[in-house]
PyMOL Python script that loads the backbone (N, CA, C, O; Angstrom):
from pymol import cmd

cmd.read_pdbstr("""\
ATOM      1  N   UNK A   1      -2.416  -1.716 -15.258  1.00  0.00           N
ATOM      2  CA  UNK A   1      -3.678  -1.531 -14.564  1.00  0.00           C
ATOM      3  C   UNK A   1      -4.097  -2.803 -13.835  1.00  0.00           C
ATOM      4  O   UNK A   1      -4.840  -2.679 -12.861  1.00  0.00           O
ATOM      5  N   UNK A   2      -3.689  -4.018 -14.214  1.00  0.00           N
ATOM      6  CA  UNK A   2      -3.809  -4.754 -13.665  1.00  0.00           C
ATOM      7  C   UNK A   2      -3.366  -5.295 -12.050  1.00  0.00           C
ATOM      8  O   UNK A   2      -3.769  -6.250 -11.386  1.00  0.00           O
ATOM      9  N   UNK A   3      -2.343  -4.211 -11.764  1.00  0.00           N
ATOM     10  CA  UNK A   3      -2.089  -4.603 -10.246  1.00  0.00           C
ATOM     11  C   UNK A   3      -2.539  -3.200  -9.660  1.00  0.00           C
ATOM     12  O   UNK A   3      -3.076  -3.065  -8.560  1.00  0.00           O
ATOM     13  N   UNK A   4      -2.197  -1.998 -10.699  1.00  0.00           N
ATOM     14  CA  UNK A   4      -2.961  -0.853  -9.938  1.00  0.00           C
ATOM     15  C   UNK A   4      -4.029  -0.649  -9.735  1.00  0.00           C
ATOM     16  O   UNK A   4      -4.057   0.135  -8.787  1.00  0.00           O
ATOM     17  N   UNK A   5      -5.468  -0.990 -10.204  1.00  0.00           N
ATOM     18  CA  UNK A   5      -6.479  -0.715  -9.944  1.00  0.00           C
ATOM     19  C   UNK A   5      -7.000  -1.618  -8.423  1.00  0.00           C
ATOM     20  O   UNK A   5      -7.481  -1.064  -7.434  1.00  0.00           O
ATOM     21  N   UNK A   6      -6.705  -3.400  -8.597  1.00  0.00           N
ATOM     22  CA  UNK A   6      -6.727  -3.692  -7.027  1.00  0.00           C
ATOM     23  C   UNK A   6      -6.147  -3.479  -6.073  1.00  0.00           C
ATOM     24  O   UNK A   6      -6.758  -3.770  -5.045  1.00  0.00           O
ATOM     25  N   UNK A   7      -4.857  -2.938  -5.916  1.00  0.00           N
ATOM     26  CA  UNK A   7      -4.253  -2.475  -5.347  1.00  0.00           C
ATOM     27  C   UNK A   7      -5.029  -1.206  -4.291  1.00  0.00           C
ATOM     28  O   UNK A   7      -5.148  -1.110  -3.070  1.00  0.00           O
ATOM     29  N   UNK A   8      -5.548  -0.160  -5.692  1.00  0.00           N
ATOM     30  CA  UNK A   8      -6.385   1.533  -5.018  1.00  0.00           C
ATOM     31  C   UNK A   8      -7.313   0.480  -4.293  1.00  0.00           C
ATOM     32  O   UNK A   8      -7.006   0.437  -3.101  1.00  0.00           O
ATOM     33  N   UNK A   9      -8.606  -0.604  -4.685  1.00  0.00           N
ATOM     34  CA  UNK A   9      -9.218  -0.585  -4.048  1.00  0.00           C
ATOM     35  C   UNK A   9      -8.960  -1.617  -2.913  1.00  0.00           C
ATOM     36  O   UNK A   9     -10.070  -2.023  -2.568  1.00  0.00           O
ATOM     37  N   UNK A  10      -7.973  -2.230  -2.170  1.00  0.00           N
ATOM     38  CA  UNK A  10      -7.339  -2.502  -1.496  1.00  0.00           C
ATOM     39  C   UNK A  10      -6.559  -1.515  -0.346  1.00  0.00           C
ATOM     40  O   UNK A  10      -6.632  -1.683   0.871  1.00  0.00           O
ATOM     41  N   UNK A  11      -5.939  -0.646  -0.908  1.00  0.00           N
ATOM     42  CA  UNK A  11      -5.629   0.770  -0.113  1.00  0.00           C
ATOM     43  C   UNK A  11      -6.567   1.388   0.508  1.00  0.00           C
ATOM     44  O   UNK A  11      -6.347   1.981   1.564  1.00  0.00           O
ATOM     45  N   UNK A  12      -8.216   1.315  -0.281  1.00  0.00           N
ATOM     46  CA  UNK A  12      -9.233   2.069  -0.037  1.00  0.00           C
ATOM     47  C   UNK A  12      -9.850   1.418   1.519  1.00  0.00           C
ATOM     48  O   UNK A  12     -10.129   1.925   2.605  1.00  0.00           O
ATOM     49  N   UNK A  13      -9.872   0.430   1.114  1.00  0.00           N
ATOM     50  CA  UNK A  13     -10.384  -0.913   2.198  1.00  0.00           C
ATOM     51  C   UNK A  13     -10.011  -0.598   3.523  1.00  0.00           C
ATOM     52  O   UNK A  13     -10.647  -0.530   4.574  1.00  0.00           O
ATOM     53  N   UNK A  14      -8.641  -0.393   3.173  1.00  0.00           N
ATOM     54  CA  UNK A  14      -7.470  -0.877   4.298  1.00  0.00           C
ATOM     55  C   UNK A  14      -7.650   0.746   5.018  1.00  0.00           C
ATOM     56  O   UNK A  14      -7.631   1.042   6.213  1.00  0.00           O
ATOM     57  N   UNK A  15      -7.773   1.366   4.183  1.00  0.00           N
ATOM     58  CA  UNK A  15      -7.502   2.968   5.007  1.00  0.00           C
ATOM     59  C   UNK A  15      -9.101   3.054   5.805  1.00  0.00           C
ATOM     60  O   UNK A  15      -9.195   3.592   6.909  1.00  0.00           O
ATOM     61  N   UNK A  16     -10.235   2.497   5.143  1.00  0.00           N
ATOM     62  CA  UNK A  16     -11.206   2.865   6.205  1.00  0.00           C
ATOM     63  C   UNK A  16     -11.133   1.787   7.404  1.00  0.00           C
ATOM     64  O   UNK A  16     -11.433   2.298   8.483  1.00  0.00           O
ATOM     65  N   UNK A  17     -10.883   0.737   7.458  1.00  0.00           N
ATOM     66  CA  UNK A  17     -10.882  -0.238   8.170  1.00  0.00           C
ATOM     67  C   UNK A  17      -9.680   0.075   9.604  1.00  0.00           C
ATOM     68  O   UNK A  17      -9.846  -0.139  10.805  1.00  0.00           O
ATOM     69  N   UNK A  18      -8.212   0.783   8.697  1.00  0.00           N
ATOM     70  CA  UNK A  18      -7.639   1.043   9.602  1.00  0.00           C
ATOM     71  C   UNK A  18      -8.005   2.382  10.294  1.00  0.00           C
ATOM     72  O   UNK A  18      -7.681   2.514  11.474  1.00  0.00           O
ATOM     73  N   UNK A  19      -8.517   3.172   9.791  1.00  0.00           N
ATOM     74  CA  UNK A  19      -8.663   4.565  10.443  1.00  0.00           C
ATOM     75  C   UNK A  19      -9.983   4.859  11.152  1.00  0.00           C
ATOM     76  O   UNK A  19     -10.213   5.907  11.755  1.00  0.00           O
ATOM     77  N   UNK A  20     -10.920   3.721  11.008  1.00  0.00           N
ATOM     78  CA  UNK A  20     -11.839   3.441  11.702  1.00  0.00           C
ATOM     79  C   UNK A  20     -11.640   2.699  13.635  1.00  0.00           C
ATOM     80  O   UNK A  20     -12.276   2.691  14.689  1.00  0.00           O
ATOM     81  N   UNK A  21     -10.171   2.124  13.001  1.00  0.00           N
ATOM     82  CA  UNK A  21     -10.068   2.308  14.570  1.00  0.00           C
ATOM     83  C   UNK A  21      -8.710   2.842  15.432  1.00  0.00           C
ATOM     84  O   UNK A  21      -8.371   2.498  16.564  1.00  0.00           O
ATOM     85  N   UNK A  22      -8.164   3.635  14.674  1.00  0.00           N
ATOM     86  CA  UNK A  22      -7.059   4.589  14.927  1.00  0.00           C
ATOM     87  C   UNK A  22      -7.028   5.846  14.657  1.00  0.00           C
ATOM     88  O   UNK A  22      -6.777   6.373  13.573  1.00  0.00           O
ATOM     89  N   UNK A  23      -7.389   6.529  16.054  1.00  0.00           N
ATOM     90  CA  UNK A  23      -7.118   8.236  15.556  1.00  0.00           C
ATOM     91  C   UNK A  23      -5.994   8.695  15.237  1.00  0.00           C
ATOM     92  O   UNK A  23      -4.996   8.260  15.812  1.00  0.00           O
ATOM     93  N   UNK A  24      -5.891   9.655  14.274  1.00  0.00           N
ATOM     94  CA  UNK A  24      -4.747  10.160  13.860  1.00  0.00           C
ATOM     95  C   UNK A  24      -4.293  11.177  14.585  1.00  0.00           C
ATOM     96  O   UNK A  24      -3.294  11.772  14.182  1.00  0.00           O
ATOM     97  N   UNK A  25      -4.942  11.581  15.809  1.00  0.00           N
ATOM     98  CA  UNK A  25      -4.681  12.761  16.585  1.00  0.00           C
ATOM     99  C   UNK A  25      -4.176  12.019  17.891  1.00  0.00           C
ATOM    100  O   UNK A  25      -3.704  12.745  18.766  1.00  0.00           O
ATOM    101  N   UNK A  26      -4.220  10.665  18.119  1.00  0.00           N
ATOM    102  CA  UNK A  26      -3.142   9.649  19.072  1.00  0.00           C
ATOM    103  C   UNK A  26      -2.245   8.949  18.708  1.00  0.00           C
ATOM    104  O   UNK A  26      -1.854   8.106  19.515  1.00  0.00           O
ATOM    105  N   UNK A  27      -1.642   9.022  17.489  1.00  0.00           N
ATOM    106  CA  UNK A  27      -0.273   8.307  16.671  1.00  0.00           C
ATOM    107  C   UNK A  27       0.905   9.059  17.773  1.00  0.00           C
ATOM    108  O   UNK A  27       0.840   9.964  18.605  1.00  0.00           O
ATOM    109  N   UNK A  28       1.602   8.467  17.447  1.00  0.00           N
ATOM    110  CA  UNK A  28       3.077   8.803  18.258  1.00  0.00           C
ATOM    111  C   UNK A  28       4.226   8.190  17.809  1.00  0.00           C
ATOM    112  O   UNK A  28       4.194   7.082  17.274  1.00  0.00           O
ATOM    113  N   UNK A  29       5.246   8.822  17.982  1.00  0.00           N
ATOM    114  CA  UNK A  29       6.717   8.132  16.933  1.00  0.00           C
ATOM    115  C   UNK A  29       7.655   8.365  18.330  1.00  0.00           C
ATOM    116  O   UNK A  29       7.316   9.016  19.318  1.00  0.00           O
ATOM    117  N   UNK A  30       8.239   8.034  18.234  1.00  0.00           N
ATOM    118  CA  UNK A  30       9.443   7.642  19.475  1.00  0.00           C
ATOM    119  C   UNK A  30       8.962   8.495  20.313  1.00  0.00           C
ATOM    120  O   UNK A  30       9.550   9.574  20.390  1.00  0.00           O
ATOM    121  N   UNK A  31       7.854   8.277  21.112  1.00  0.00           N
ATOM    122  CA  UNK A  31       7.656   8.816  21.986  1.00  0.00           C
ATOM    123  C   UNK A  31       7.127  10.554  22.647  1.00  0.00           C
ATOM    124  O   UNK A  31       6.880  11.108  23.718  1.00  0.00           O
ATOM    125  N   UNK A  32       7.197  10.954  20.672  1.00  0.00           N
ATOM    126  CA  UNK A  32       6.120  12.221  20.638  1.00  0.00           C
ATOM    127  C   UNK A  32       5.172  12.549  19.553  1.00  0.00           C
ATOM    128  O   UNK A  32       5.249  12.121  18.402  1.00  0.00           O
ATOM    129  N   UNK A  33       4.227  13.387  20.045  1.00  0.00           N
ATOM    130  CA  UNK A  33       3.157  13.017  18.694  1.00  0.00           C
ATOM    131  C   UNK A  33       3.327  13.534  17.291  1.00  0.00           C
ATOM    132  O   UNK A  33       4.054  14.476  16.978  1.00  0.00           O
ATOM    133  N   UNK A  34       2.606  12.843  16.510  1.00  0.00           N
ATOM    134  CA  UNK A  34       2.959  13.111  15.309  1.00  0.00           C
ATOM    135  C   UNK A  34       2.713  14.664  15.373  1.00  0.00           C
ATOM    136  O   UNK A  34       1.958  15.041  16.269  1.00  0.00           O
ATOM    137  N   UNK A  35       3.352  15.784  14.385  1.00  0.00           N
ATOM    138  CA  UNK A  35       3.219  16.914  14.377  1.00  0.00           C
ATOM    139  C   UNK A  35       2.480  17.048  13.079  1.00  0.00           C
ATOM    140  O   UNK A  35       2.741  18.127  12.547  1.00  0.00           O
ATOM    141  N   UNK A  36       1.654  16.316  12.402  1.00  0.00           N
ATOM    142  CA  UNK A  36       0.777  16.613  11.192  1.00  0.00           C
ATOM    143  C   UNK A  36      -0.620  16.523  11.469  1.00  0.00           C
ATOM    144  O   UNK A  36      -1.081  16.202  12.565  1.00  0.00           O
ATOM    145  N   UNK A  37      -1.449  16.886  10.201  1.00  0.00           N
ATOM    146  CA  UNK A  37      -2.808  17.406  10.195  1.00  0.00           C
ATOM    147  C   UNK A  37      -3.413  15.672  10.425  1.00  0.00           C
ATOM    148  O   UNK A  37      -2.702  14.705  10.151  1.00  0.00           O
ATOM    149  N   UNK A  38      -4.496  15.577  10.841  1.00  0.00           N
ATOM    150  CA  UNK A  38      -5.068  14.253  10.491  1.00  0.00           C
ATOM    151  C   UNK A  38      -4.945  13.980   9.127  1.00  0.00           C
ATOM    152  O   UNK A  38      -4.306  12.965   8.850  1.00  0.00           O
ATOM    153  N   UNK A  39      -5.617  14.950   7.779  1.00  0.00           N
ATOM    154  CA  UNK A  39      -5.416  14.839   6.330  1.00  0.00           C
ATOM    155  C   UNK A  39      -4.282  14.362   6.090  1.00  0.00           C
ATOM    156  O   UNK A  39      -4.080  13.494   5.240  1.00  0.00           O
ATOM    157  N   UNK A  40      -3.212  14.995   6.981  1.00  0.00           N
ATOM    158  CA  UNK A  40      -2.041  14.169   6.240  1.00  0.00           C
ATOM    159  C   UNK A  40      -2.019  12.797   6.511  1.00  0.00           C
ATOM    160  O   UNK A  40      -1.830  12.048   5.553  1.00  0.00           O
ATOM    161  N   UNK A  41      -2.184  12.287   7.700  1.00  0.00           N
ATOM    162  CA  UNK A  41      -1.800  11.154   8.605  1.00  0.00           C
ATOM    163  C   UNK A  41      -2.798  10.323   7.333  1.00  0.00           C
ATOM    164  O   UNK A  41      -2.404   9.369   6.662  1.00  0.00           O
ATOM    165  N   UNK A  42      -4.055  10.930   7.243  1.00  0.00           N
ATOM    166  CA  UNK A  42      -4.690   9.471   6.101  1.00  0.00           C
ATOM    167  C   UNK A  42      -4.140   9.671   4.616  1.00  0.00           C
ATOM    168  O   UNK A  42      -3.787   8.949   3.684  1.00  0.00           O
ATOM    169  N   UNK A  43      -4.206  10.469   4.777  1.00  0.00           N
ATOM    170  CA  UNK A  43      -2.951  10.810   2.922  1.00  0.00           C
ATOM    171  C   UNK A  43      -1.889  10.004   2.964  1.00  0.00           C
ATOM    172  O   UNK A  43      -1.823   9.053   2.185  1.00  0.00           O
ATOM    173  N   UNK A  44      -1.109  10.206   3.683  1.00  0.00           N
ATOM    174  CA  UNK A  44       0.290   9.156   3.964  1.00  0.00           C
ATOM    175  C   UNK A  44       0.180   7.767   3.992  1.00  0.00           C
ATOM    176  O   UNK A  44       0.912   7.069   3.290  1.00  0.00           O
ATOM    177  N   UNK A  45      -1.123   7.045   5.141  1.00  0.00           N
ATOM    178  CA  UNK A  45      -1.734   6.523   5.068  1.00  0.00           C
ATOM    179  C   UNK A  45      -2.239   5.277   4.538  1.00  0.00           C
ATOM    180  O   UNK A  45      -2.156   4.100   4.886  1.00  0.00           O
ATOM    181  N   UNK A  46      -3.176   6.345   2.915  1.00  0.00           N
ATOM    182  CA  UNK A  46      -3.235   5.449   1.988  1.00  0.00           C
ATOM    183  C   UNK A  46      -2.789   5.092   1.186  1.00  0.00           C
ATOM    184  O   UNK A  46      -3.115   4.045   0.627  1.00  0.00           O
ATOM    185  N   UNK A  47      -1.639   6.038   0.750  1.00  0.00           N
ATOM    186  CA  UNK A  47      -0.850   6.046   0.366  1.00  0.00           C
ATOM    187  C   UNK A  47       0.515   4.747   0.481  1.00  0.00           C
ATOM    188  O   UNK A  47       0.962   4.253  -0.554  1.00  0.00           O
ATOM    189  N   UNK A  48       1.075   4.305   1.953  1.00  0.00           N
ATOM    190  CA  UNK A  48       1.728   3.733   1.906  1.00  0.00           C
ATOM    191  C   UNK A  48       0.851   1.964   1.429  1.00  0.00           C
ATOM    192  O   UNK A  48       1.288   0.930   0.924  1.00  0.00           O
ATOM    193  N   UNK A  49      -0.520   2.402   1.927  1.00  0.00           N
ATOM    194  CA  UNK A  49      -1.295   0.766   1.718  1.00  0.00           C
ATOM    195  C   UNK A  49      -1.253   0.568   0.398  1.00  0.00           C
ATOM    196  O   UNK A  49      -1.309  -0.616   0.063  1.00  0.00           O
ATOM    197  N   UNK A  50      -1.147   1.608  -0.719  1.00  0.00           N
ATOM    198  CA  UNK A  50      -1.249   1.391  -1.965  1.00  0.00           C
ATOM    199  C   UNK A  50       0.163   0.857  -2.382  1.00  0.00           C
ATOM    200  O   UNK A  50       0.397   0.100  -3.324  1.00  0.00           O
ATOM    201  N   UNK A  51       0.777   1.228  -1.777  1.00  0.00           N
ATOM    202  CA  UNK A  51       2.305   1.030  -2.394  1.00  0.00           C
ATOM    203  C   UNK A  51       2.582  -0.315  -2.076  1.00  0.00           C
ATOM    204  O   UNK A  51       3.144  -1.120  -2.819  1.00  0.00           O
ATOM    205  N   UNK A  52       2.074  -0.560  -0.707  1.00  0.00           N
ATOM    206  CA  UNK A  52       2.315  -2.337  -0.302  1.00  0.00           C
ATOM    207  C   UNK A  52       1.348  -3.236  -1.369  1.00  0.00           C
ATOM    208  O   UNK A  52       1.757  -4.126  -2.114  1.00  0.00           O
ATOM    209  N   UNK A  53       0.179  -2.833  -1.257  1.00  0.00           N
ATOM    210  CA  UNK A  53      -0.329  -3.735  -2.073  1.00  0.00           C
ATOM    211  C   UNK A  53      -0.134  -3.482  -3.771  1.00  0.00           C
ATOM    212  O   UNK A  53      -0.308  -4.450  -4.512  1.00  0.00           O
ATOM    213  N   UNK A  54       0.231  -2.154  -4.348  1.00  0.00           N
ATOM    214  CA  UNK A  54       1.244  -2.492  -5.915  1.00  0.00           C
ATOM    215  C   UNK A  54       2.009  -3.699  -5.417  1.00  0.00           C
ATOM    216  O   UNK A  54       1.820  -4.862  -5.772  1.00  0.00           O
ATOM    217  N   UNK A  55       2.783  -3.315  -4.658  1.00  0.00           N
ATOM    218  CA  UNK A  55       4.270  -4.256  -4.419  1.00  0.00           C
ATOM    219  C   UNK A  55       3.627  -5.622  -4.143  1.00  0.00           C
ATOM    220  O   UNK A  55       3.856  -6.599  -4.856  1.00  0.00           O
ATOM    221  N   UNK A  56       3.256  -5.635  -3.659  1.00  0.00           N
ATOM    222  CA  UNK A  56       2.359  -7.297  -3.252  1.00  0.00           C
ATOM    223  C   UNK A  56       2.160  -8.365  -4.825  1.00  0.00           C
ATOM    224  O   UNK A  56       2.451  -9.494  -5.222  1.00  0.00           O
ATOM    225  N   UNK A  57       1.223  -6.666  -5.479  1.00  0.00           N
ATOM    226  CA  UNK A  57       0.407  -6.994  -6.537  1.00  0.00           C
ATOM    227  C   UNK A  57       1.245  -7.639  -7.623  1.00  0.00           C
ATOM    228  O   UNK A  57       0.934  -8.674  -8.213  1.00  0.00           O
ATOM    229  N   UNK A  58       2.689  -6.695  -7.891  1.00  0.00           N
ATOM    230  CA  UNK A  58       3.189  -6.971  -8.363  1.00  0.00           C
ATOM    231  C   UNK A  58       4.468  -7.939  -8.552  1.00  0.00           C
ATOM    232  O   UNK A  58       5.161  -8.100  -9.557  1.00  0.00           O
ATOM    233  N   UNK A  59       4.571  -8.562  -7.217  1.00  0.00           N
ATOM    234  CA  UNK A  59       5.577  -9.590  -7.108  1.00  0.00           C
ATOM    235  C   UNK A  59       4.613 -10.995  -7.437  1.00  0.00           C
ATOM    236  O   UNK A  59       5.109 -11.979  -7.986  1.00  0.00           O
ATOM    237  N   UNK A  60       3.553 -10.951  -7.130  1.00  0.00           N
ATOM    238  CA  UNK A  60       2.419 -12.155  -7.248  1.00  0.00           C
ATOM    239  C   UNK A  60       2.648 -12.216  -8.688  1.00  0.00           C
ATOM    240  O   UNK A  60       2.855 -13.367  -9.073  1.00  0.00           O
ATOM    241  N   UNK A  61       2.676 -11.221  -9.703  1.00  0.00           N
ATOM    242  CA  UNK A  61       2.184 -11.522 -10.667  1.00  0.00           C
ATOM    243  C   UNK A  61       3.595 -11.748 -11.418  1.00  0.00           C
ATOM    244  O   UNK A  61       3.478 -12.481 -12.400  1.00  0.00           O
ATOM    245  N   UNK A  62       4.737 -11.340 -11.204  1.00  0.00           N
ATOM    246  CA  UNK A  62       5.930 -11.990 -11.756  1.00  0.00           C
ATOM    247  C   UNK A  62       5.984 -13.273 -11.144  1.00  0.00           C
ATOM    248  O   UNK A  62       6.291 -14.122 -11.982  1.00  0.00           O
ATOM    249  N   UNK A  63       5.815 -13.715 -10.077  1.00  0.00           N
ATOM    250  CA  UNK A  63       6.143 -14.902  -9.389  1.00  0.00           C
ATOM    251  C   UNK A  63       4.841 -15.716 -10.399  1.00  0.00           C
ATOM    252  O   UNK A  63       4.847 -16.915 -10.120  1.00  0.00           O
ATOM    253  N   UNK A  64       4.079 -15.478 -11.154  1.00  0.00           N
ATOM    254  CA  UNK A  64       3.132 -16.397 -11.921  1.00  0.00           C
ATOM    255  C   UNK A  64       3.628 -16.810 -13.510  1.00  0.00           C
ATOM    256  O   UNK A  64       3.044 -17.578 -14.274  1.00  0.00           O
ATOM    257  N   UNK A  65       4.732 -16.148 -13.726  1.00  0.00           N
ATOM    258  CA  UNK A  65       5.766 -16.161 -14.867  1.00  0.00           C
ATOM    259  C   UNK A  65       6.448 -17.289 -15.050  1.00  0.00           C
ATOM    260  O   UNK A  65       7.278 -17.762 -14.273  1.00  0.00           O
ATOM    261  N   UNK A  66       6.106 -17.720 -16.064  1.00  0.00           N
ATOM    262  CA  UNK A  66       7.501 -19.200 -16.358  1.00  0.00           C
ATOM    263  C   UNK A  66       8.762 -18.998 -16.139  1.00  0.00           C
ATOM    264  O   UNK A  66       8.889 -17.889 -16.659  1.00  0.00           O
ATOM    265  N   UNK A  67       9.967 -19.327 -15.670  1.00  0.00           N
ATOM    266  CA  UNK A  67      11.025 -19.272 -15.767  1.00  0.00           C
ATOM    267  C   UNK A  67      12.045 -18.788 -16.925  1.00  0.00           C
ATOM    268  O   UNK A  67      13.072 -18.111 -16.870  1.00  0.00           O
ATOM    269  N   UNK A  68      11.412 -19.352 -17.905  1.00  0.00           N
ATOM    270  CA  UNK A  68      12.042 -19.274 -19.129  1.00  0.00           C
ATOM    271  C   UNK A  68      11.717 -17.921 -19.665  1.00  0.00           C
ATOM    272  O   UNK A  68      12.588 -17.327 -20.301  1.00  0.00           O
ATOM    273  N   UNK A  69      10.329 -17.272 -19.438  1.00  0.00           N
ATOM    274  CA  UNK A  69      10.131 -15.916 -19.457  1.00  0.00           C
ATOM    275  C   UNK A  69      11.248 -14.874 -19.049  1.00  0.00           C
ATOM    276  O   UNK A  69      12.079 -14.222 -19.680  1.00  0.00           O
ATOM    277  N   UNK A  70      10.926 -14.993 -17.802  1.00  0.00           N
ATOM    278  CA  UNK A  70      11.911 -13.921 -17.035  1.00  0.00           C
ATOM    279  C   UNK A  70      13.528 -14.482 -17.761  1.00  0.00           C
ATOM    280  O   UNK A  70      14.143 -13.650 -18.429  1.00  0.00           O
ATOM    281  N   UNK A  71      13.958 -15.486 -17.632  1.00  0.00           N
ATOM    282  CA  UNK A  71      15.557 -15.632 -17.720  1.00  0.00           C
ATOM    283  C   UNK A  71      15.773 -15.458 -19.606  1.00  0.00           C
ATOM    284  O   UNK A  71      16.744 -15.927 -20.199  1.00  0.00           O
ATOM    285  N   UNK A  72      14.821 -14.815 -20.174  1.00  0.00           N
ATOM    286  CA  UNK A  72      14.921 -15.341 -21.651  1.00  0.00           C
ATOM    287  C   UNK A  72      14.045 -13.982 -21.630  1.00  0.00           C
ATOM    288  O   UNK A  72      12.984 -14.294 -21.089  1.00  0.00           O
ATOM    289  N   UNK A  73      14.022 -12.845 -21.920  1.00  0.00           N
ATOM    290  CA  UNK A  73      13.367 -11.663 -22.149  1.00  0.00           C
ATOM    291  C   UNK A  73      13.568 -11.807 -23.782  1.00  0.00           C
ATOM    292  O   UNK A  73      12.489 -11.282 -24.056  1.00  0.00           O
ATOM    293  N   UNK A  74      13.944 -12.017 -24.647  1.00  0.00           N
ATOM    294  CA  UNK A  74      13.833 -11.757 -26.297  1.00  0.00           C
ATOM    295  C   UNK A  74      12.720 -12.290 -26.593  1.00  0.00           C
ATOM    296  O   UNK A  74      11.895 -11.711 -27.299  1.00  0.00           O
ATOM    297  N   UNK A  75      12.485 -13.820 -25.946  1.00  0.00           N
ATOM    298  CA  UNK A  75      11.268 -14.217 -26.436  1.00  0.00           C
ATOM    299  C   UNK A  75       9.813 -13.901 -26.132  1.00  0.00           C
ATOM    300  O   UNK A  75       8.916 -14.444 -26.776  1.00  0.00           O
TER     301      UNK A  75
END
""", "prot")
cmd.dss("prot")
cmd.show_as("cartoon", "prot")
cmd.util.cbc("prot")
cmd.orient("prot")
């Protein structure tokens, strides 16, 4: 819970901030438009912001690990 809970409200942030100034009904992928609902486009969305910031969340917090931790798991 510790990287998931800032993470959601990080995703949360990021999805109004970004979708506040990007319509989801003008996205485009190589050159044709997306073929989904807006719901999806912010579902997907927040979805991927959550996953970056787990991943963020969670490399920060191994990278705060002693050495001897990680290379020595028994202890």
């Amino acid at each position: 819970m510790w990287i998931l809970w800032p993470a959601f409200l990080l995703a949360c942030a990021l999805e109004v901030l970004v979708f506040a100034l990007v319509d989801p009904g003008d996205l485009h992928w190589r050159g044709e438009a997306i073929g989904a609902s807006r719901q999806a486009v912010y579902t997907a969305g927040f979805f991927a912001f959550w996953l970056l910031a787990t991943g963020s969340g969670a490399l920060t917090l191994l990278l705060t690990r002693p050495a001897r931790e990680i290379n020595n798991p028994a202890n």
